[in-house]
C-alpha positions as CSV (number, residue, x, y, z in Angstrom):
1,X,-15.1,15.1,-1.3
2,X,-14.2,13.6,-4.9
3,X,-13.3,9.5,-5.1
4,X,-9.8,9.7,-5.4
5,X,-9.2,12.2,-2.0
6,X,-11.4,9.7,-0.4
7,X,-9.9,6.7,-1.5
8,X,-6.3,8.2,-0.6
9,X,-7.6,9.2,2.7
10,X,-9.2,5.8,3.6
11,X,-6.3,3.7,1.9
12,X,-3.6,6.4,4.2
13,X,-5.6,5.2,8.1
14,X,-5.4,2.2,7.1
15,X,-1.6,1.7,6.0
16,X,-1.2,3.7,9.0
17,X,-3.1,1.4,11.2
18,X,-1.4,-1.3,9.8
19,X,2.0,0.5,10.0
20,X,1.7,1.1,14.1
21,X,0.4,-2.6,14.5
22,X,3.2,-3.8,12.8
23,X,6.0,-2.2,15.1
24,X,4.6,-4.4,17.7
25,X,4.0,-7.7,16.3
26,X,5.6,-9.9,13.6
27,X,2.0,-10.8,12.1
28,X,-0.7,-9.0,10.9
29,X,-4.5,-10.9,11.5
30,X,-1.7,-14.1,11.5
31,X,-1.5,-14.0,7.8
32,X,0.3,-10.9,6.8
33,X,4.0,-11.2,7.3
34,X,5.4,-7.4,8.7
35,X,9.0,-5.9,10.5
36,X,10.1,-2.6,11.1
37,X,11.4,-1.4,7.3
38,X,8.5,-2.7,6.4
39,X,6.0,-1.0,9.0
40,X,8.3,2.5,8.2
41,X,7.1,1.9,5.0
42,X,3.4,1.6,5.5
43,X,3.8,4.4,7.5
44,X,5.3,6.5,5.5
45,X,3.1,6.0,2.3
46,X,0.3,6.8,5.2
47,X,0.9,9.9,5.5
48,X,1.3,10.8,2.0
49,X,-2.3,9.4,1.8
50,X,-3.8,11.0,4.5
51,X,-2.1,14.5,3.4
52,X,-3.7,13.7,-0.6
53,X,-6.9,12.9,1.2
54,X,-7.2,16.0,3.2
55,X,-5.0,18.4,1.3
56,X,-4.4,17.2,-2.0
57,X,-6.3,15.8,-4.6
58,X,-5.8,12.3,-4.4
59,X,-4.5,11.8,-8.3
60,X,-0.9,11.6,-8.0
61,X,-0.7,9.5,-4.9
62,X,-3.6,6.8,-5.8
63,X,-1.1,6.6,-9.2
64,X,1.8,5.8,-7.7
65,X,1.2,3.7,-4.6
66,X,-1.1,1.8,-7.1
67,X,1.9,1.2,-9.6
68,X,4.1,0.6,-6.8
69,X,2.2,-1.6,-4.8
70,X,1.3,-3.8,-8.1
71,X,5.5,-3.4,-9.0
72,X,6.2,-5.3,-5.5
73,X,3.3,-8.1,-6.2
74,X,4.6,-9.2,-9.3
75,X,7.7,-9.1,-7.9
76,X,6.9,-11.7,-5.2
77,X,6.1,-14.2,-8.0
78,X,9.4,-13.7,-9.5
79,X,12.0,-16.6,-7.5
80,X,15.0,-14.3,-6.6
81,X,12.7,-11.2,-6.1
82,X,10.8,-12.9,-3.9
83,X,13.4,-14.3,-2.0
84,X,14.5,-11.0,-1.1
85,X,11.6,-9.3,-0.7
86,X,11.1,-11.8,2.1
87,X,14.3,-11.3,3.5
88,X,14.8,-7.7,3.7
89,X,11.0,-6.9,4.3
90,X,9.2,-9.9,5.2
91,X,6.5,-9.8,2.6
92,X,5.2,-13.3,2.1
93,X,2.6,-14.6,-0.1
94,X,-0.3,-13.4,2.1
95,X,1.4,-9.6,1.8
96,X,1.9,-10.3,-2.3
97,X,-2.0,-11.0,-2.5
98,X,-2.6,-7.6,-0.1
99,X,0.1,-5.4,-2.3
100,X,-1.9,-6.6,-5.9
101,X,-5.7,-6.1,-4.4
102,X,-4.4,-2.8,-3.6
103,X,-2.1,-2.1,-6.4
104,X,-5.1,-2.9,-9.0
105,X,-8.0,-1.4,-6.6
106,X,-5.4,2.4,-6.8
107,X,-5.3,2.4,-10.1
108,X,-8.4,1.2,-11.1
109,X,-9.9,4.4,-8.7
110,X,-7.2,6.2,-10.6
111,X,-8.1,5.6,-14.2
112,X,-11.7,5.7,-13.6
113,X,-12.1,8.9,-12.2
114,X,-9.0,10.4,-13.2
115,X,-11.0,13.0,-15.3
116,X,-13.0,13.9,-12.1
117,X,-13.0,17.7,-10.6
């Protein structure tokens, strides 16, 4: 199994682990602020990883949740975004950090072995 299918499967479980805890609690490990748009989310860009990990190739999806994820972190820095991003999905500073490890991590498994068979 190449890197990226890998990563995407690995990075899908746990956004979908994350995803189910966070239709039952507010908190996540009492750091990582969750609600249900939120956990729909996670679980949504779960299975779109866990279908590129087992079915696809890995590419495509390690691209765009990394350019989305890092789109949303810078976006908590910016005053009004933020303020709405905690509003409407609960992402606090905590989440920001989680959404730019994982928005740099994607793409930097993305560009590296993007050339990979």
């Amino acid at each position: 199994m190449s890197v990226q299918k890998t990563y995407a499967l690995v990075l899908g479980l746990v956004l979908a682990i994350v995803g189910v805890w966070g239709l039952f609690s507010d908190s996540i490990l009492g750091l990582f602020n969750v609600n249900l748009y939120q956990s729909i989310l996670y679980l949504v860009a779960a299975a779109f990883g866990i279908y590129a990990g087992v079915k696809g190739t890995g590419h495509t999806y390690n691209l765009v949740l990394g350019w989305i994820a890092f789109v949303l972190a810078v976006l908590g820095y910016v005053p009004v975004a933020k303020d709405l991003l905690l509003e409407f999905l609960n992402i606090n500073i905590w989440t920001t950090y989680l959404h730019l490890a994982i928005g740099v991590l994607s793409l930097a498994v993305y560009y590296a072995t993007k050339n990979e068979n």
